[in-house]
ROFINU-486741 format. One record per residue: residue number from 1; x, y, z of N, C-alpha, C in turn. Coordinates in steps of 0.1 Angstrom, whole numbers. Example, Ala and Ser with C-alpha at 12.3 -4.5 7.8 and 13.67 -1.06 7.14 Angstrom:
! ROFINU-486741
[1, [132, -57, 78], [123, -45, 78], [132, -33, 78]] [2, [128, -22, 71], [137, -11, 71], [129, 0, 79]] 
This chain:
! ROFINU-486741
[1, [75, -44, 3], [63, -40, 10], [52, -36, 1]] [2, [43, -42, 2], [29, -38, -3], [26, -20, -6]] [3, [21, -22, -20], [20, -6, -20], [4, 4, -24]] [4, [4, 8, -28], [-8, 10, -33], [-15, 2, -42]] [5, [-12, -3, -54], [-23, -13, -58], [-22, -23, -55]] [6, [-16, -30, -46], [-18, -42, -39], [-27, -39, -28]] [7, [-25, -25, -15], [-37, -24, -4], [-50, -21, -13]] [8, [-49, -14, -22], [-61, -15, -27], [-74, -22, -38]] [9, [-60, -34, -41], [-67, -46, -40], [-74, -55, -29]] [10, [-66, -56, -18], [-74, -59, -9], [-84, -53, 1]] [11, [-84, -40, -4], [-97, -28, 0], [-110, -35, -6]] [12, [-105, -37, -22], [-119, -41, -30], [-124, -54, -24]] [13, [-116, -67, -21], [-121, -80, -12], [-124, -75, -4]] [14, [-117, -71, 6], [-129, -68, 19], [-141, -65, 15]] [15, [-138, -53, 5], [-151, -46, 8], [-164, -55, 2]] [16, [-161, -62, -7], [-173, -73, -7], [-176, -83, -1]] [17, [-165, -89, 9], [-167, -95, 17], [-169, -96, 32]] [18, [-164, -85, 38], [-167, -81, 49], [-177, -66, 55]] [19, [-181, -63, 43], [-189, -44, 45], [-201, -52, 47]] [20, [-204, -45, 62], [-220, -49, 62], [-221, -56, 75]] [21, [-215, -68, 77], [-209, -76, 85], [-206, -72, 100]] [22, [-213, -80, 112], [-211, -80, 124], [-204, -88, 129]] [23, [-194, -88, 134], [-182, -91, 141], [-188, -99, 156]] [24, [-181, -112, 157], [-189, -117, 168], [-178, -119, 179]] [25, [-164, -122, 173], [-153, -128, 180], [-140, -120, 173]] [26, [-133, -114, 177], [-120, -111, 178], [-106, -115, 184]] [27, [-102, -123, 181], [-92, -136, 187], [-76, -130, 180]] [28, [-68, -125, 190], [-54, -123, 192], [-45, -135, 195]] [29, [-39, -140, 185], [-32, -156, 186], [-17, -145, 187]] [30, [-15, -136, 187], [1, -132, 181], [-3, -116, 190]] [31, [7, -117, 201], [6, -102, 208], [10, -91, 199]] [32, [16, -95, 192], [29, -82, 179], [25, -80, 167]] [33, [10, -89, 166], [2, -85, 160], [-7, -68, 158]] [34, [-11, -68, 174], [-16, -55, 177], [-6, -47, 189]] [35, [5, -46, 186], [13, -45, 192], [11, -26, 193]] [36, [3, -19, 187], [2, -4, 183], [-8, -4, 193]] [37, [-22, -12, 192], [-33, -9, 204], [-30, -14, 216]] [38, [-24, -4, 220], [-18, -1, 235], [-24, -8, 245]] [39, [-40, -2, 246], [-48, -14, 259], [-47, -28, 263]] [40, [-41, -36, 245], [-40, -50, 252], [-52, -58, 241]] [41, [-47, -70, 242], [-60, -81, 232], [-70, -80, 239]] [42, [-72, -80, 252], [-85, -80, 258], [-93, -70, 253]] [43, [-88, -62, 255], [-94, -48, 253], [-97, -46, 239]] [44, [-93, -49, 231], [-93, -53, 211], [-106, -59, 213]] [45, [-106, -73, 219], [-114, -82, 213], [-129, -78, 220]] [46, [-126, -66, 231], [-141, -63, 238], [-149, -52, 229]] [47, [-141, -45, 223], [-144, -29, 217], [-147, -36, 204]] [48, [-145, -44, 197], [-149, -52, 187], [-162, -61, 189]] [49, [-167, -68, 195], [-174, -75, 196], [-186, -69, 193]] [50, [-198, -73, 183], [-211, -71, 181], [-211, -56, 174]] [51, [-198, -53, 168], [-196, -44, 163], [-198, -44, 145]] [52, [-202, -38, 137], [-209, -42, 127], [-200, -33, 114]] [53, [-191, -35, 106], [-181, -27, 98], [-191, -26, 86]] [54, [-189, -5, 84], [-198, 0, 76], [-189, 1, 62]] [55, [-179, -3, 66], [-173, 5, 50], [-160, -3, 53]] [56, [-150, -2, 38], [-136, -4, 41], [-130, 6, 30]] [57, [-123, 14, 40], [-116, 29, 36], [-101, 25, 35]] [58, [-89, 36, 27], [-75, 36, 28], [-76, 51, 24]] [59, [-63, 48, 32], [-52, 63, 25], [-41, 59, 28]] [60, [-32, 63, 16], [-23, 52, 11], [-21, 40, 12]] [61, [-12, 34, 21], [-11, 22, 17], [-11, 14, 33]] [62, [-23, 24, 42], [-35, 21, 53], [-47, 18, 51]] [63, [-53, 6, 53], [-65, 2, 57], [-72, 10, 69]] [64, [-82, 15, 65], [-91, 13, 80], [-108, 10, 80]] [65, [-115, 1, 89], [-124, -3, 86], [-133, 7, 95]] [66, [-142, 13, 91], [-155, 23, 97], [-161, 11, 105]] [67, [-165, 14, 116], [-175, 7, 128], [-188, 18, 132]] [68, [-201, 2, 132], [-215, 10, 137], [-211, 25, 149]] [69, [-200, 19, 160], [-196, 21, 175], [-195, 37, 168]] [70, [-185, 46, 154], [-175, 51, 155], [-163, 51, 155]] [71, [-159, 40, 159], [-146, 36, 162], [-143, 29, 146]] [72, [-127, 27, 144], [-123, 20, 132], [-113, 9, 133]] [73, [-111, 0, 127], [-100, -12, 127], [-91, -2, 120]] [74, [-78, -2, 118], [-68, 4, 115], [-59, -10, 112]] [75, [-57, -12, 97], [-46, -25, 96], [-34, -23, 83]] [76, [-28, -21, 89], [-11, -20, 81], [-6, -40, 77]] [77, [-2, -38, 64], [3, -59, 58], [14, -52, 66]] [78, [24, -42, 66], [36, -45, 64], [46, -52, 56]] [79, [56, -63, 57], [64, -70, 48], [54, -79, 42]] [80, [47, -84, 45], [41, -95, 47], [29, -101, 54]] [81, [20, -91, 55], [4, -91, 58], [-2, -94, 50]] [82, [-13, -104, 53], [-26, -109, 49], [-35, -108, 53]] [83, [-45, -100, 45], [-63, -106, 48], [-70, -114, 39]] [84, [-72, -122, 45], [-78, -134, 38], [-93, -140, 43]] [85, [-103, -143, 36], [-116, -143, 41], [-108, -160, 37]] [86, [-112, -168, 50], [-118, -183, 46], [-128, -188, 52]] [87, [-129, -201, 51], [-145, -205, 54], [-140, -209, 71]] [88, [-151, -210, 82], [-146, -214, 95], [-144, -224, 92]] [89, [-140, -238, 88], [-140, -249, 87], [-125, -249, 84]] [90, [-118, -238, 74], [-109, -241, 69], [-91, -240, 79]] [91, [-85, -249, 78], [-74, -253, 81], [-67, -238, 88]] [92, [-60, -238, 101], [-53, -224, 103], [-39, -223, 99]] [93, [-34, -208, 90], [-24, -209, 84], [-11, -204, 95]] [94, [-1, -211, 87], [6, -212, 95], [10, -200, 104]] [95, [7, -188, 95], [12, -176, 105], [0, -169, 106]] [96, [-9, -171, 111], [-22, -166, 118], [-21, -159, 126]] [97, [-27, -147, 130], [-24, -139, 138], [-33, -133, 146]] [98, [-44, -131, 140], [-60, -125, 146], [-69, -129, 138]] [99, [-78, -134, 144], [-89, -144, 134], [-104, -134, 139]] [100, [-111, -131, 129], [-125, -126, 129], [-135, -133, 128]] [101, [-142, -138, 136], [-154, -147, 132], [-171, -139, 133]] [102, [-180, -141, 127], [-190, -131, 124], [-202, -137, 127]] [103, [-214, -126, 130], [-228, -133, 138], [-234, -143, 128]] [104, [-233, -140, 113], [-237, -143, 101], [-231, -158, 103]] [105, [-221, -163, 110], [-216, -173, 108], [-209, -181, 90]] [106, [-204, -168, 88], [-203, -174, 73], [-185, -172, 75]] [107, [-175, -168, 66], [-161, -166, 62], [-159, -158, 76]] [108, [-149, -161, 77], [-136, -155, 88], [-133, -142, 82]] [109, [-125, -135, 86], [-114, -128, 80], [-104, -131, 91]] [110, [-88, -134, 86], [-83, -134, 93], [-68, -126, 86]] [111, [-60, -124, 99], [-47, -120, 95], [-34, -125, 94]] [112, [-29, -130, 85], [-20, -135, 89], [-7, -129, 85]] [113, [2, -130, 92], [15, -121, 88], [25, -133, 95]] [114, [37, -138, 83], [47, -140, 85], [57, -134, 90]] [115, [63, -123, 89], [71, -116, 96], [71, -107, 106]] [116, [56, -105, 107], [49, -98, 120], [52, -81, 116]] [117, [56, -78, 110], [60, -62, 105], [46, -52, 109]] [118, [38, -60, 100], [22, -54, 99], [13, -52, 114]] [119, [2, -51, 115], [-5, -52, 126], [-17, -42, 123]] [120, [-30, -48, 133], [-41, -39, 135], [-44, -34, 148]] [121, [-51, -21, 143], [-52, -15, 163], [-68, -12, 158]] [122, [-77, -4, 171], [-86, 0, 170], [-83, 15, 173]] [123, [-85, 27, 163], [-85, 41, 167], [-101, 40, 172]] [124, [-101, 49, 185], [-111, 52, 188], [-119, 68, 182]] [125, [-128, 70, 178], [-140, 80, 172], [-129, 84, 157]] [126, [-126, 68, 152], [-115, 72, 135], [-124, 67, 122]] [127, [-140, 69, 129], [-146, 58, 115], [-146, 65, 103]] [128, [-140, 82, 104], [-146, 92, 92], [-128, 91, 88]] [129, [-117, 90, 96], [-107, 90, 93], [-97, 94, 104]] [130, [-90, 82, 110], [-82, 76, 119], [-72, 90, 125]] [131, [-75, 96, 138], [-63, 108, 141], [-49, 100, 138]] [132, [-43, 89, 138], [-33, 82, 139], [-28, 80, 121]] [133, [-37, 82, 113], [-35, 87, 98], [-34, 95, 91]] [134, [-40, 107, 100], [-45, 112, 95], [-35, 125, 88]] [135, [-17, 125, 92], [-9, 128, 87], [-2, 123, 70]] [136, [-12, 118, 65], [-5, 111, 51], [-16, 114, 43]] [137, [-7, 121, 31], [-11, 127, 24], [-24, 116, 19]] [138, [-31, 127, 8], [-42, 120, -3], [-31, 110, -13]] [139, [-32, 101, -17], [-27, 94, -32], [-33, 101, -46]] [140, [-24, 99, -56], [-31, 102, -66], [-41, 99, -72]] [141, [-48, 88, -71], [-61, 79, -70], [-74, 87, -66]] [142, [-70, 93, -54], [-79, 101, -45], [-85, 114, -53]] [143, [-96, 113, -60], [-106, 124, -62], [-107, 140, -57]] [144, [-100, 139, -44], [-98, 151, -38], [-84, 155, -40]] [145, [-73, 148, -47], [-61, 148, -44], [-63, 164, -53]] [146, [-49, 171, -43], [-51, 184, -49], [-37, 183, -58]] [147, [-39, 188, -74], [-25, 183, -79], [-18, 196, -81]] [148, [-22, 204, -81], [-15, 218, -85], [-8, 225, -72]] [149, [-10, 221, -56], [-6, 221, -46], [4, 209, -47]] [150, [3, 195, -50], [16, 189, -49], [26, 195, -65]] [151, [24, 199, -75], [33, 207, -80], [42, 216, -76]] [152, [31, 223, -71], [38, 235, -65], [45, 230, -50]] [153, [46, 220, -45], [52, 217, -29], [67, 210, -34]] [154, [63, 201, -48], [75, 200, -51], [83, 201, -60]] [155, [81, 214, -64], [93, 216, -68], [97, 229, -61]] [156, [90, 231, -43], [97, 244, -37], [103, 236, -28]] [157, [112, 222, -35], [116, 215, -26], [130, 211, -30]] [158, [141, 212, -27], [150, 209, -28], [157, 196, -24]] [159, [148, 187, -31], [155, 172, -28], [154, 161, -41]] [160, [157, 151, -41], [157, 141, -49], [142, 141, -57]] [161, [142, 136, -69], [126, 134, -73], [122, 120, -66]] [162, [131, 109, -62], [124, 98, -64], [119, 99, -44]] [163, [131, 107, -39], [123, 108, -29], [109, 117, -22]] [164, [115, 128, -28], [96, 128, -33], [86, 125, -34]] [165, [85, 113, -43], [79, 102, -47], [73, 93, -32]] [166, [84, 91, -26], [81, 80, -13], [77, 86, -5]] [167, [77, 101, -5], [74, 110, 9], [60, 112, 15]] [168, [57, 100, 19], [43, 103, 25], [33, 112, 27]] [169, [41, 122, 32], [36, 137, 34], [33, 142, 22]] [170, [35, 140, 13], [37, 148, -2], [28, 139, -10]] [171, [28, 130, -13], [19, 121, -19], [19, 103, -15]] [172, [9, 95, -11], [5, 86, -4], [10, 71, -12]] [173, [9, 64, -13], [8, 49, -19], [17, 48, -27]] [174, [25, 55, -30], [41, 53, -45], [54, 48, -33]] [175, [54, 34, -35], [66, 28, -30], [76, 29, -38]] [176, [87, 17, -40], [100, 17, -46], [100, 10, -59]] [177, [88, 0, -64], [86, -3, -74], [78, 6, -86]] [178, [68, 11, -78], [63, 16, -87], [69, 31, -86]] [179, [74, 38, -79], [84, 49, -86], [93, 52, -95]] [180, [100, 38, -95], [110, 30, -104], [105, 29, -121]] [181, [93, 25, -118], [82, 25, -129], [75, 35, -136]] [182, [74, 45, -127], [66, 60, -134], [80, 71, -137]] [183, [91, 69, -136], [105, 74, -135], [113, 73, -147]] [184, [110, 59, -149], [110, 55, -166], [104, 58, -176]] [185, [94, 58, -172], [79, 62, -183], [83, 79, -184]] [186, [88, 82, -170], [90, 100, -177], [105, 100, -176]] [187, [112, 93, -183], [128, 97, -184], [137, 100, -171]] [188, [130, 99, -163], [141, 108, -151], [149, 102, -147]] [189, [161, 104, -142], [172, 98, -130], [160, 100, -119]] [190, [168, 88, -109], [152, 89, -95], [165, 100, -83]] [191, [177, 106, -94], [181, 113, -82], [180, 137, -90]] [192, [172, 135, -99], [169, 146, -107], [162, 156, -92]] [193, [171, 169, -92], [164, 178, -80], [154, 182, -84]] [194, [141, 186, -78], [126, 186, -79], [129, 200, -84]] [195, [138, 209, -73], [137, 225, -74], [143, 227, -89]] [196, [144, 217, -101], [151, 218, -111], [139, 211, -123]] [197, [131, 209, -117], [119, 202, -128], [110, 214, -128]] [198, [101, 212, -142], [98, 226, -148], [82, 220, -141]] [199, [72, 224, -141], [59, 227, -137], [53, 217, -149]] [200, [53, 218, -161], [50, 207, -171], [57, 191, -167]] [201, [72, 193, -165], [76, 178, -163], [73, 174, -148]] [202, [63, 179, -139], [60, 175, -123], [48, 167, -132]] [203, [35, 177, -140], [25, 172, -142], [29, 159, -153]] [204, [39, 157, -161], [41, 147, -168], [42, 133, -158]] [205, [51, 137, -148], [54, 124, -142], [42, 120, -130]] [206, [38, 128, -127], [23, 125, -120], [14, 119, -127]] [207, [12, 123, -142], [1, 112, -152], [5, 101, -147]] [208, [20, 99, -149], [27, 84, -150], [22, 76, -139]] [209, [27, 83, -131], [21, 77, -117], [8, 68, -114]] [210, [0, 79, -120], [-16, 75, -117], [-17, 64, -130]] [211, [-11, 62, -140], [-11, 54, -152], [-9, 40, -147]] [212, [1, 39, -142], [13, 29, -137], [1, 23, -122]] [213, [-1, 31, -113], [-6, 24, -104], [-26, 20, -111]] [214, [-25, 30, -118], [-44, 25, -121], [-36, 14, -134]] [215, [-31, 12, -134], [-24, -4, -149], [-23, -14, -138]] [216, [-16, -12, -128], [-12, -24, -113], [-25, -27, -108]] [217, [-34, -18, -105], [-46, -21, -100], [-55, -30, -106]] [218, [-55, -28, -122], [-61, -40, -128], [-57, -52, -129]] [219, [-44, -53, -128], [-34, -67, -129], [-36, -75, -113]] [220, [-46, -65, -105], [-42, -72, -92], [-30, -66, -78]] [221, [-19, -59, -83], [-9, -58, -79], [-1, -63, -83]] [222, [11, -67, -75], [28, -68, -81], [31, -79, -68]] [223, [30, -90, -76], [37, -105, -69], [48, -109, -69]] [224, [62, -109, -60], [71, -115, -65], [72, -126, -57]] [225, [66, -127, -44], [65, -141, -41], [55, -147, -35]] [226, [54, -152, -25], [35, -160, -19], [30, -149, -11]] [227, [43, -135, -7], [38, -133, 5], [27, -118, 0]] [228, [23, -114, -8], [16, -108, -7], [5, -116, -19]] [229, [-9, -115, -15], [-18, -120, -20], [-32, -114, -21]] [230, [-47, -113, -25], [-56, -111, -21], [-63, -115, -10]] [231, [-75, -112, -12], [-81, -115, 4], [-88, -130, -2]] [232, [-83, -139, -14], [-85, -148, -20], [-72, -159, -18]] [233, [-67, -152, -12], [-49, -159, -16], [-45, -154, -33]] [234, [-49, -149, -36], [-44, -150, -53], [-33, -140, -53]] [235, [-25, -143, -61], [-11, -132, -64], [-14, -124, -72]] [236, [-9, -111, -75], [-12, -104, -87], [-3, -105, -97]] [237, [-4, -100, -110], [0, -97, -118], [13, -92, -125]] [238, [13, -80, -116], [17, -64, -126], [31, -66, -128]] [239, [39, -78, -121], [52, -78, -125], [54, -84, -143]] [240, [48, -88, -148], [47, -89, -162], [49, -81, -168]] [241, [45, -68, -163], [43, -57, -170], [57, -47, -165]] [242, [66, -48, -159], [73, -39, -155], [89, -35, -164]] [243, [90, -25, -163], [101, -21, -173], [114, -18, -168]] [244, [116, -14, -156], [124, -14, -147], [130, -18, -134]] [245, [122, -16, -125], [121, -25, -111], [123, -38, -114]] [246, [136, -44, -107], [142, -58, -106], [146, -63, -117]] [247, [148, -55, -130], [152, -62, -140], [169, -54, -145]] [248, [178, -58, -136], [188, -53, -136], [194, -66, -150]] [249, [203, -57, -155], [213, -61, -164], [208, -65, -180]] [250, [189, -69, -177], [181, -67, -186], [177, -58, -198]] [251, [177, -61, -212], [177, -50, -220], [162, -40, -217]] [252, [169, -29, -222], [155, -20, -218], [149, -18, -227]] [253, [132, -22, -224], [123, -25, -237], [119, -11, -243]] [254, [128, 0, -243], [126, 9, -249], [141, 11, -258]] [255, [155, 11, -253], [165, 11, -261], [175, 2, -262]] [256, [171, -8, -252], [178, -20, -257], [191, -24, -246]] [257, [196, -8, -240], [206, -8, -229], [199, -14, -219]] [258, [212, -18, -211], [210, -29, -197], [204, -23, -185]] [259, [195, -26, -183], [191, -18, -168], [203, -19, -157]] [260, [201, -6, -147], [209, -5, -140], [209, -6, -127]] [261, [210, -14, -117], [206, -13, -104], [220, 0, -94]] [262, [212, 5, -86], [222, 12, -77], [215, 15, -67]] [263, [223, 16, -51], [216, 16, -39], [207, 29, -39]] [264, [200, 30, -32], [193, 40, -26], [184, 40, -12]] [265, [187, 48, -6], [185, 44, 6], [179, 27, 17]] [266, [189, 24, 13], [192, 14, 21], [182, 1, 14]] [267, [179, 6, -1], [171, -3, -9], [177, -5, -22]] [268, [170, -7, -34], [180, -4, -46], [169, 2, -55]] [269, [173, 12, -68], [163, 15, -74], [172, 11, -91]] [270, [162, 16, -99], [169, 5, -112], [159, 16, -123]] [271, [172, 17, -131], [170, 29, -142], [178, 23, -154]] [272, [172, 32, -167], [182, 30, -180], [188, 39, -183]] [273, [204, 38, -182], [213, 50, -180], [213, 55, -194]] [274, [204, 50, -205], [201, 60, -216], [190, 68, -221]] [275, [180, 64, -213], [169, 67, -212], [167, 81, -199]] [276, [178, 74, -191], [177, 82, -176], [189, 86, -170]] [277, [191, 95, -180], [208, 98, -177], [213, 109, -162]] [278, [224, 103, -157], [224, 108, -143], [220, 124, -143]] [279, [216, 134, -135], [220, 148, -137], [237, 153, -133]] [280, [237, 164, -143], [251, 164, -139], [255, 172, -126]] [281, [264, 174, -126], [267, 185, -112], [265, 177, -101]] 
């Protein structure tokens, strides 16, 4: 799933290609597309029309687009969401889902999602920041992010570090790769108790964080296959760069031992058991 420097790769495309931009046509090819805005396509494609997008905002690893009206687009990739600006002329992809067409008559934006996971709705009066988001935390990215309140939240927490890490509520945009990734960089087991990390090793592994995802953001994101892309089609990068995530059995480019894969909630996460030795007890 798409995480933070991948939505926020495709934050930066829109935002040059669609901020500013009056919306002429809103076309629902896929009900399970907006399967969240409750009223119905009709109702999508009416509240939309002639509607003019002032901005393109996220928190975590939510899109939402500010409208002239007030109102905002709200768009989750899911497994497998796309925004992709093409030209109207250009061919429809195979898993199209809601197509945008504009007064300007120039590029589309459209969505397409293969496995349908994703979807867009319209929150109504969400242009400053969506009631339907507005439960997830800041990311570490975020300017306002308060870091001495997530120090202090987690370690008055008695759970896993790496879940932690994913806990929305706690901090926004850190999926399963790049946790995997900032976990290594600070030594940890991703099963180390938070209420057992010192106040220095919270702020150590938070640099990491912000390191690791501002390194991904320049690479583009983390590609492993067609299905996540820009609003260009283009894949990112950042798997080139990765030290841990998916490279099981691989030497570790820090001591040479084999990476380790082992389940974790119902996914897998991947450490170097000399680097990142289990905790005991």
């Amino acid at each position: 799933m798409p995480e933070l420097p991948e939505v926020e790769t495709v934050r930066m495309g829109l935002a040059k290609w669609v901020t500013g931009r009056t919306i002429d046509t809103a076309e629902v090819l896929h009900p399970r597309a907006i399967r969240r805005h409750l009223p119905g396509d009709a109702h999508f494609a009416a509240v939309l029309a002639d509607r003019t997008i002032l901005d393109i905002s996220r928190r975590g690893k939510y899109l939402w687009l500010p409208l002239d009206s007030g109102d905002a687009i709200i768009g989750h990739l899911g497994m497998s969401g796309q925004l992709l600006t093409q030209p109207a002329d250009a061919p429809d992809e195979k898993h199209l889902r809601v197509r945008f067409t504009f007064t300007d008559g120039g590029p589309q934006l459209r969505f397409v999602d293969q496995r349908t996971f994703g979807g867009l709705s319209v929150s109504e009066g969400g242009a400053e920041l969506p009631d339907e988001i507005s439960h997830i935390a800041r990311d570490p990215m975020d300017p306002l992010f308060d870091e001495e309140a997530f120090v202090a939240r987690i370690r008055g927490r008695h759970t896993e570090v790496k879940r932690a890490l994913l806990d929305q509520t706690l901090i926004s945009g850190v999926g399963n790769i790049y946790a995997d990734e900032a976990l290594w960089r600070a030594k940890l087991h991703g099963t180390r108790p938070t209420d057992q990390l010192t106040r220095p090793a919270v702020k150590r592994l938070l640099g990491h964080v912000r390191d690791i995802l501002g390194e991904a953001i320049v690479a583009g994101g983390t590609s492993f296959d067609e299905l996540y892309v820009n609003v260009n089609g283009e894949s990112g990068y950042f798997d080139r760069s990765l030290n841990a995530y998916g490279r099981e059995s691989e030497p570790c480019h820090r001591c040479g031992a084999p990476i380790r894969r082992e389940q974790f909630m119902n996914r897998s996460s991947f450490s170097c058991p000399r680097c990142q030795p289990r905790p005991r007890g």
